[in-house]
N, CA, C and O of each residue as an XYZ file, in Angstrom:
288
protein
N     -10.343     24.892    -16.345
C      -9.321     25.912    -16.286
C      -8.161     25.463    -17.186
O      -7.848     24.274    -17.128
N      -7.473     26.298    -18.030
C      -6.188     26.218    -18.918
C      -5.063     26.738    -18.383
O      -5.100     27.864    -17.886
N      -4.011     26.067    -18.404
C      -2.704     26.946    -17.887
C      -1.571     26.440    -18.907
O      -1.396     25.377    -19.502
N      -0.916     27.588    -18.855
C       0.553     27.206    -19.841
C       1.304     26.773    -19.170
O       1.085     27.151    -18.019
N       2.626     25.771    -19.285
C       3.322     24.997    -18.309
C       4.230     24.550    -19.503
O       4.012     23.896    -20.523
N       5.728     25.378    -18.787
C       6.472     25.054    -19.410
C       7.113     23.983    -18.622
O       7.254     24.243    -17.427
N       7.607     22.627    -19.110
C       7.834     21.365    -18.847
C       9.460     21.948    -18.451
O      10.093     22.940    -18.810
N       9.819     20.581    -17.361
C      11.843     20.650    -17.481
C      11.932     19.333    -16.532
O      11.816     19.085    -15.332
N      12.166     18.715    -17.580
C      12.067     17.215    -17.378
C      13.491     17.066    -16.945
O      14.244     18.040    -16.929
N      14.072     15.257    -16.416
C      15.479     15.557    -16.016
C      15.875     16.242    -14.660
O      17.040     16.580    -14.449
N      15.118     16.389    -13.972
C      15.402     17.494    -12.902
C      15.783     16.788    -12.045
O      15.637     15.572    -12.171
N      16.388     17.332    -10.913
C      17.006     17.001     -9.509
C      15.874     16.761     -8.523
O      15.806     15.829     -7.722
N      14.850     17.902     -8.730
C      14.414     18.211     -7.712
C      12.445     17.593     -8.397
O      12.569     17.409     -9.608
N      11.600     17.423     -8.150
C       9.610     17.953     -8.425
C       9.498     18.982     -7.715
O       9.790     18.988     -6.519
N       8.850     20.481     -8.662
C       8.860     21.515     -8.244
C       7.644     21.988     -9.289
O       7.463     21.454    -10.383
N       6.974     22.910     -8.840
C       5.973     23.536     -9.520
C       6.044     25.174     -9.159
O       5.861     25.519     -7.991
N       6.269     25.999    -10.022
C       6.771     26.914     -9.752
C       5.539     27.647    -10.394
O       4.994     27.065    -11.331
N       4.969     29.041     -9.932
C       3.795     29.559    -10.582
C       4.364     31.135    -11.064
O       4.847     31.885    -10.215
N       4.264     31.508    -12.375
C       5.052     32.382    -12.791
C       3.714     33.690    -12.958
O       3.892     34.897    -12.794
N       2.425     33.018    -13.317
C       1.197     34.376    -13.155
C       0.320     33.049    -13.018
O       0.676     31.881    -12.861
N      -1.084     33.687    -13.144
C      -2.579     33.058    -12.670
C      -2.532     31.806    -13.808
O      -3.115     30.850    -13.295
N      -2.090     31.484    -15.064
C      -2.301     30.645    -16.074
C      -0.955     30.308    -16.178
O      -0.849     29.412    -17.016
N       0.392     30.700    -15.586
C       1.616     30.307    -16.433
C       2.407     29.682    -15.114
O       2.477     30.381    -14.104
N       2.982     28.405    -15.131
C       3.618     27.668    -14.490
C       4.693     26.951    -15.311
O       4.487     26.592    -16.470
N       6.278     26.682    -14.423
C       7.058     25.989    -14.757
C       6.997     24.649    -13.840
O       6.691     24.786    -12.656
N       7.211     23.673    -14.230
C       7.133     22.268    -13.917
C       8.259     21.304    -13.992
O       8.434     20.669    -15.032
N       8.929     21.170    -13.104
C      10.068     20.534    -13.005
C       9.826     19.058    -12.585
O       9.288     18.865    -11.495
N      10.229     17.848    -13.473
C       9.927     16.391    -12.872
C      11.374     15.725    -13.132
O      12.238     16.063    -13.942
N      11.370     14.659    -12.181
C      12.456     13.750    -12.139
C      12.927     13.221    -13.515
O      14.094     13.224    -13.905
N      11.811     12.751    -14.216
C      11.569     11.566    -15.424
C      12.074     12.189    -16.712
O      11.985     13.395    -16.943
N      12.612     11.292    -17.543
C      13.663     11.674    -18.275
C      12.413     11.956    -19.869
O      11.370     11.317    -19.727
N      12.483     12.741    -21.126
C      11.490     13.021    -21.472
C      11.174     11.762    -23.049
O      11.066     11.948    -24.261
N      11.135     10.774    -22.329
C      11.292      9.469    -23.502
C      10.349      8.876    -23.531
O      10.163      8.518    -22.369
N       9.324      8.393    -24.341
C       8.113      7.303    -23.948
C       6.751      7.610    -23.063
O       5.883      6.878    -22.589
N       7.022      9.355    -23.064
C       5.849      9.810    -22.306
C       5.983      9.750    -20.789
O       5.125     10.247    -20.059
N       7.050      9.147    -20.333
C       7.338      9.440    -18.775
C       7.323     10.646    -18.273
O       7.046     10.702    -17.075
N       7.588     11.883    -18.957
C       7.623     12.992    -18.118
C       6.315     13.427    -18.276
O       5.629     13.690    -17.289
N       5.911     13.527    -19.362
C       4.421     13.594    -19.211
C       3.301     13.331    -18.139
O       2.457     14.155    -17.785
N       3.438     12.031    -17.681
C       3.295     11.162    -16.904
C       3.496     11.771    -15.593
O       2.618     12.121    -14.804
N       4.615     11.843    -15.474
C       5.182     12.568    -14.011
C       4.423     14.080    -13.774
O       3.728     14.441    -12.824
N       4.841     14.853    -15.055
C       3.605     16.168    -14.822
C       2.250     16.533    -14.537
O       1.861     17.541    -13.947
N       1.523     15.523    -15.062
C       0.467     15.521    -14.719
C       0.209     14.748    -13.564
O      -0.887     15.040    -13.085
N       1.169     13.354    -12.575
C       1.185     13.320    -11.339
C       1.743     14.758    -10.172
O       1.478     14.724     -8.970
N       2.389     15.724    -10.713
C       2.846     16.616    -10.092
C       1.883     17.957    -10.159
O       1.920     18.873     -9.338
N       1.150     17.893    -11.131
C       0.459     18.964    -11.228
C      -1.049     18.490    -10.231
O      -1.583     19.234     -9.408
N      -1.445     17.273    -10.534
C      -2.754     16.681     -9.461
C      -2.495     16.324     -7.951
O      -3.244     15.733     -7.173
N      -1.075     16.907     -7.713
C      -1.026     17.212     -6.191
C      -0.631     18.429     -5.690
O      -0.477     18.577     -4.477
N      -0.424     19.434     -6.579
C      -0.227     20.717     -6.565
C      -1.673     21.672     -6.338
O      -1.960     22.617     -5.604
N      -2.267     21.026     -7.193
C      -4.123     21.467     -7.539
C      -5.148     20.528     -6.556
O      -6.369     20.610     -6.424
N      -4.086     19.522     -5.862
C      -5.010     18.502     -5.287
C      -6.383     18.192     -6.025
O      -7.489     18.571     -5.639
N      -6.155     17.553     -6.979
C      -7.076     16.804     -7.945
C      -6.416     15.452     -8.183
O      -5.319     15.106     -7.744
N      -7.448     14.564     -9.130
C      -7.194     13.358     -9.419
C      -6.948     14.130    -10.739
O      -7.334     15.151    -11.309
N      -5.843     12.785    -10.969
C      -4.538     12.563    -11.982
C      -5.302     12.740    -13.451
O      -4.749     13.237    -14.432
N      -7.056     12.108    -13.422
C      -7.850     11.639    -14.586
C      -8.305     13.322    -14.998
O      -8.590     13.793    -16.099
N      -8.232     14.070    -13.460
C      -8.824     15.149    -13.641
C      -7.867     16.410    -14.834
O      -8.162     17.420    -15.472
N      -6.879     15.733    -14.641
C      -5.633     16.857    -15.865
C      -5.499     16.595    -17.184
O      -5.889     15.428    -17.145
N      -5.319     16.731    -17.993
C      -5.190     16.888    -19.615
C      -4.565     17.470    -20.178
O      -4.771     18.679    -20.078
N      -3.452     17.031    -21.093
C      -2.371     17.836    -21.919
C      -3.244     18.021    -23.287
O      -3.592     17.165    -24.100
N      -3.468     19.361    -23.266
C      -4.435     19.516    -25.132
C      -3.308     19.723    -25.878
O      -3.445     19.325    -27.035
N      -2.451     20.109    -25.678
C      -1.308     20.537    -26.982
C      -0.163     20.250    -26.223
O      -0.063     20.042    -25.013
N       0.880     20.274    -27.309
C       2.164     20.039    -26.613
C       2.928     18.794    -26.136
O       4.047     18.803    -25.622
N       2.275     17.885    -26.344
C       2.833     16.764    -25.870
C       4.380     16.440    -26.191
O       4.844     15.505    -25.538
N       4.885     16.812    -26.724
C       6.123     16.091    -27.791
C       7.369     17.410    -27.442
O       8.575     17.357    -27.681
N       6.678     18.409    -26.884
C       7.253     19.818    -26.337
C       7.324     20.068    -24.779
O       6.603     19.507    -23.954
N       8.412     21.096    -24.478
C       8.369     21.411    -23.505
C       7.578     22.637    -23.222
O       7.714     23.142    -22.108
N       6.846     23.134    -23.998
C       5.457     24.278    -23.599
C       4.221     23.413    -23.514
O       4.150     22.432    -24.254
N       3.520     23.614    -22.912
C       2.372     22.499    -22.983
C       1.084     23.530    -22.269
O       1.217     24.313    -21.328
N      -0.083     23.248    -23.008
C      -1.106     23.573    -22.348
C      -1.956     22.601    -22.164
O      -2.334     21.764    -22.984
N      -2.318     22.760    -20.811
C      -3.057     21.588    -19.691
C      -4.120     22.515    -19.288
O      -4.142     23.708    -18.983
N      -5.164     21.400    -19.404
C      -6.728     21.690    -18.947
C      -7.320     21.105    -17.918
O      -7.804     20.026    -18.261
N      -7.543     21.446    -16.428
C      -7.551     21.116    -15.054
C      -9.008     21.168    -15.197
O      -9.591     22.251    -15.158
N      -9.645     20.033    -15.364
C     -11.386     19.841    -15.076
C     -11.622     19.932    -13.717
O     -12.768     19.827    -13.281
């Protein structure tokens, strides 16, 4: 499965917010430097989907706050 996920790193709060069937906003603690938020999203998204962490994949977007992720 593919979903668009717009990233918002910096946050107060971990929140996963679902905007339609493929489009989610993703809010993580981790500041967006060295791949930490990255990191954090895809720990936030594999307890949202209750999957393992190995099970998520950023195909595009890494370096951005739009990102599309592929949930095996």
């Amino acid at each position: 499965m593919k979903i668009f996920v717009k990233a918002k790193p910096n946050s107060k709060f971990e929140k996963v917010e679902k905007i339609s069937e493929t489009e989610f906003k993703v809010a993580v603690c981790e500041p967006s430097e060295k791949g930490k938020a990255n990191e954090a999203l895809t720990r936030v998204l594999s307890e949202y989907f209750k999957v393992a962490k190995s099970r998520i994949k950023i195909k595009a977007g890494r370096g951005s706050k739009n990102k599309i992720v592929e949930i095996i």
